[in-house]
N, C-alpha and C positions, 0 to 999 in steps of 0.2 A: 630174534636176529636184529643187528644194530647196523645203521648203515651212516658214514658218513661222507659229506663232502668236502673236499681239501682243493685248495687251487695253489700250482705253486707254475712256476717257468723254467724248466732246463734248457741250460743251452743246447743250443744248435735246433731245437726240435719248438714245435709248436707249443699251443696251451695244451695241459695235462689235465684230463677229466678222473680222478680217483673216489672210486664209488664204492666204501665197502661194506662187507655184508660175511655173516659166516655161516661157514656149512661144509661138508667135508671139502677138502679138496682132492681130487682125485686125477687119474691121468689116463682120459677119456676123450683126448683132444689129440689132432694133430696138425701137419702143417711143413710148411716149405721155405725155403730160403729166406730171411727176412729183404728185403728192401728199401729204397727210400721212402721216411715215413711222414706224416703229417697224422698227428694227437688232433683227435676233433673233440669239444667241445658239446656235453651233452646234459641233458637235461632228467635228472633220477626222482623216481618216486619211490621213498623209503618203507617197507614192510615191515613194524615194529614187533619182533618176537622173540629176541633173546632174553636174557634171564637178566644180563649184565650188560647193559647198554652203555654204562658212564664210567667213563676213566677217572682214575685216581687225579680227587682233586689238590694238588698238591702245588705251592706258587711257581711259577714258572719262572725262569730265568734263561735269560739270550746269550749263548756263549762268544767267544769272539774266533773267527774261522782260522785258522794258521796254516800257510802253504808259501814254503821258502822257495818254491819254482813249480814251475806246469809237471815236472816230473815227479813232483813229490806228492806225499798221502796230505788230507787235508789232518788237522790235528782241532779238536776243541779245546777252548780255555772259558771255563765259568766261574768266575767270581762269587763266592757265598756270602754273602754282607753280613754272617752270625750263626746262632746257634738256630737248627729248625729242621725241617723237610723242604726241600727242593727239587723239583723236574725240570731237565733241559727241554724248550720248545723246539729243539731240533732231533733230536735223537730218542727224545723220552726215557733217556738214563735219569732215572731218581736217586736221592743221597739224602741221608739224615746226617746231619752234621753237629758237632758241639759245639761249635765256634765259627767265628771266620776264617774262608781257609779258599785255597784256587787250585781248580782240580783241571789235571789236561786229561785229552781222552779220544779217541778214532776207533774207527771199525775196521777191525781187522778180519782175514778172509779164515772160515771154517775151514776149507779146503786145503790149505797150507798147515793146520796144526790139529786137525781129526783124521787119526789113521784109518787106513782104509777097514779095520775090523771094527773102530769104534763106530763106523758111519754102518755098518751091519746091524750094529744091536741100539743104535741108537737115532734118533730123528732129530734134526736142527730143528729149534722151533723158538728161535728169535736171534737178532744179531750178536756177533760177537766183538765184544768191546776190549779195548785195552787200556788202560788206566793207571792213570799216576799222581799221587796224592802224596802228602807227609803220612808217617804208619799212627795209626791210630785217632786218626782227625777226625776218619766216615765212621758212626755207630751203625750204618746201614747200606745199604746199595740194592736198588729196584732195578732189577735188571727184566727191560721188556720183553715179552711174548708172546705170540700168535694164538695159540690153542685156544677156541672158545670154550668153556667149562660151563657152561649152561647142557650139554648133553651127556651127562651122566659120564664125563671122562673120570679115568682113575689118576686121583692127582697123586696119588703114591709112584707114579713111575718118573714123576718131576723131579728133574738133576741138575742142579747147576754146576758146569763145566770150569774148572778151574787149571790154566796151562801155567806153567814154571818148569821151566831149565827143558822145555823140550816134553816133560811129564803131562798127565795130563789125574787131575784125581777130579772126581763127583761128591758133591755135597747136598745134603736134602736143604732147601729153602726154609726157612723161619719161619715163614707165611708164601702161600701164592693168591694173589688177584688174579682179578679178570684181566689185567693187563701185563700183569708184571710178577716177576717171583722176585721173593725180599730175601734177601740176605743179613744175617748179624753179624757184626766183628770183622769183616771180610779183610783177608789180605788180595791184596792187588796185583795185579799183569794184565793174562787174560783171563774174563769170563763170558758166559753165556749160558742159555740156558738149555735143556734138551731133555727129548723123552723116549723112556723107553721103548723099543720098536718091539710091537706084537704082531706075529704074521697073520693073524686070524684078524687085527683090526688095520692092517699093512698101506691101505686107501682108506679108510674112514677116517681118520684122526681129524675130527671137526676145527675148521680154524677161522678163524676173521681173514677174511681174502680181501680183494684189491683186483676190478676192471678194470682195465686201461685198453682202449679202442684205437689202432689208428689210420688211417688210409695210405692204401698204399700206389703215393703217386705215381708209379712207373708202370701200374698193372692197369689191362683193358678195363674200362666203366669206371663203376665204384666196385673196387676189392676193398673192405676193410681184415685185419686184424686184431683180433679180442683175444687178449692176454689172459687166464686169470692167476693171480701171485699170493701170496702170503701176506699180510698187512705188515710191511716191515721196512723201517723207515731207509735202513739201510739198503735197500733195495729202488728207494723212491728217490734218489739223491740228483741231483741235475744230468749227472752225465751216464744216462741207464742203460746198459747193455741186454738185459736180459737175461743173464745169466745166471739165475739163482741155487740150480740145483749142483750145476760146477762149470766152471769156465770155458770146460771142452763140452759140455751138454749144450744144443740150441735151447733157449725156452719153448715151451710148448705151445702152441696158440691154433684157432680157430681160424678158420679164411670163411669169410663172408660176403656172397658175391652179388650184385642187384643191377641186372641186366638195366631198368628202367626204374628211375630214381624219381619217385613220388615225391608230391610237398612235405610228406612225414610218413619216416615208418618209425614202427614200435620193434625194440629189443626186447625180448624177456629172457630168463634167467628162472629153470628151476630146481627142486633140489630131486634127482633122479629115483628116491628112494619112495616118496611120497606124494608127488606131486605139486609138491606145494609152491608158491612163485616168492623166490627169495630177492631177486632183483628184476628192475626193468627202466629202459629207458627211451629215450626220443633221440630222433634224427633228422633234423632238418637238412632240406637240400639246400640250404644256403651253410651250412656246418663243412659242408664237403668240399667247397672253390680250392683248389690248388693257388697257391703264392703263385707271385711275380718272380723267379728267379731274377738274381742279379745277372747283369751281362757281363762275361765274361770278358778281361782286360787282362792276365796275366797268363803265359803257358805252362804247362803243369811243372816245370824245373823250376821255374821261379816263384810259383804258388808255394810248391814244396819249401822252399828253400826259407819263404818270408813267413812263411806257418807252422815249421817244423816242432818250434815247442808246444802252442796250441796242440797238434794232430798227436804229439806224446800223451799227452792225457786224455783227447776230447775224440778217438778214433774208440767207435765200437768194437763189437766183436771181431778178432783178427782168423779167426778160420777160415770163415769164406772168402776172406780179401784175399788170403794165400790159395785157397783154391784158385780164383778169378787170373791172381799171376801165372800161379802154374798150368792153368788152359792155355794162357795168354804166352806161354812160353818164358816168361818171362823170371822166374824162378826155377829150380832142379826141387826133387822132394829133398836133398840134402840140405838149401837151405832153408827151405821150411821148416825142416829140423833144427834148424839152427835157431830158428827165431822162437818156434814154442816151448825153445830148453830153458826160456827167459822164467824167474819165478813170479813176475810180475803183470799185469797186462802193460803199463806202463813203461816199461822196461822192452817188450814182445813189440811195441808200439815205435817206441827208439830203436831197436834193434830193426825191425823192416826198414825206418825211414834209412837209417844208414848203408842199410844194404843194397837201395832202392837206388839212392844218391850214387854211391859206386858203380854201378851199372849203367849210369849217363841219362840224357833228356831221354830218350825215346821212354825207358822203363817208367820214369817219372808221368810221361804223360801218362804212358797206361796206368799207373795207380792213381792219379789223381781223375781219370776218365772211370775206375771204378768207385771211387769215395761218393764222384758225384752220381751214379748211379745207385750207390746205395746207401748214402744219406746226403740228400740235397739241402737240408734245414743247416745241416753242418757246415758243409763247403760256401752254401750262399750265405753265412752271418760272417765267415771268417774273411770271405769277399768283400764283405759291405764294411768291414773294418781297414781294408787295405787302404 
């Protein structure tokens, strides 16, 4: 099993500790409302036992990020200086190229273009990308994936997903890695990769996973929350909701509660089948201090008002915000309907602030008294920017 460490910064939210390590993933976990969070900062000692520990070494190249407003998807643009193999270091989309050539490219959502039968018989098991290139420039395309193949997986049930005009056809890969399935000749929109679902191996499908711990500032003591995800970039992207299995699913997580917080506890991590310890890690009680909120200077009509584009992109999960309204009286289930008919989250996001706005200060205060209750990292950057 291969474990690595990545450090990166999402807004609104603390440092990100991503620690990963593979082994089935399975959904053995439960869990409660998420809240406002703070990502602590932890300290891993890697167990070295997979088979494939090393990613394709392929030269890396930095795309350039494209985003014509907070409302919009971000897009990549990567530059190929010639003829060769190249890996984006964002994404870990791979291209063999014949020449020079600039490819744009974003992840686009499984959920919107895997019907509900094909998610039956079939398991996402890397992001899905959309792509656009001149026809015939890429001789290849490595499209990334989670499944670790160090455990006797059957790589015959590996599909790469190909969507055009709404259709959706399956292609066997050229080759698959430990990281990525290869494609020859490919025509372009969207691809991804996916695998057969067997009901007899329905939770085992072994996979390179991804920890992410965070504490949850508004809960008595120390409550932490331990994630665990799929190792998939598109899932680790600055502004992370959680959402991986579908937009209306919570993610799944662990509550971890420590009435009295020692100079150091230990995490472990094992794999349920064997005993064996796949991951572990430290906790220092200086890892856990809560921030200094900023003080508050603006009332929620006007916070709203000076952030609205910010809060379209950079507002998490909107379920529970609509529940919190509609306790709060403050929404009918009518327009809650109204706002999840959005195909977007982005869109779901514009659509509350606007509804919220119609309804005058008092409504505003109360969403903005929920934002900050349930992400404080948020509200307090967008604050220290006013």
């Amino acid at each position: 099993m291969s474990f690595s460490r990545r450090w990166t910064k999402p807004a609104g939210i603390g440092e990100e500790s991503l620690l990963s390590f593979c082994g089935p993933l399975t959904e053995d976990v439960s869990g409660n409302e998420e809240e406002s969070k703070k990502e602590l900062q932890l300290d891993s000692s890697p167990k070295e036992s997979c088979l494939h520990p090393v990613r394709e070494a392929l030269p890396k190249v930095t795309p350039e990020m494209i985003q014509s407003s907070p409302e919009d998807d971000i897009y990549y643009r990567a530059h190929l200086p010639g003829a060769g193999s190249f890996q984006c270091s964002v994404t870990g989309l791979g291209f063999e190229v014949n020449s020079a050539v600039t490819i744009q490219y974003r992840y686009a959502s499984w959920n919107e273009h895997l019907s509900a039968a094909a998610q039956e018989a079939w398991v996402v098991t890397g992001p899905l990308f959309h792509i656009k290139v001149q026809p015939e420039a890429v001789g290849a395309v490595h499209l990334p994936h989670f499944v670790c193949l160090a455990e006797s997986v059957d790589v015959s049930n590996c599909r790469i997903a190909h969507f055009k005009s709404g259709k959706m056809t399956l292609k066997e890969p050229t080759k698959l890695n430990a990281f990525c399935a290869v494609l020859e000749n490919p025509s372009f929109s969207l691809l991804g990769v996916l695998w057969r679902r067997l009901r007899s191996t329905l939770n085992l499908l072994p996979m390179h996973s991804l920890v992410l711990i965070f504490q949850q500032l508004s809960a008595a003591n120390t409550t932490l929350h331990l994630y665990l995800i799929p190792d998939d970039n598109s899932v680790k992207q600055p502004h992370l909701t959680f959402c991986y299995k579908s937009p209306k699913e919570q993610q799944l997580f662990i509550e971890i509660y420590i009435r009295n917080m020692a100079e150091e506890i230990w995490l472990h991590m094992t794999d349920g089948r064997n005993g064996t310890l796949v991951w572990k890690a430290s906790l220092r009680s200086g890892d856990i201090n809560p921030p200094t909120s900023a003080s508050r200077t603006l009332s929620g009509a006007a916070f709203m008002k000076m952030h609205k584009k910010e809060l379209c992109y950079r507002m998490g999960r909107i379920s529970p915000i609509l529940l919190h309204l509609r306790d709060a009286n403050v929404i009918n289930s009518d327009e809650e309907e109204e706002v999840q008919s959005q195909s977007m989250s982005r869109k779901k996001n514009q659509a509350l602030l606007q509804l919220v706005e119609r309804k005058g200060s008092e409504a505003q205060e109360q969403l903005y008294k929920i934002l900050r209750e349930r992400d404080l990292f948020l509200i307090t950057d967008l604050e220290k920017s006013s």
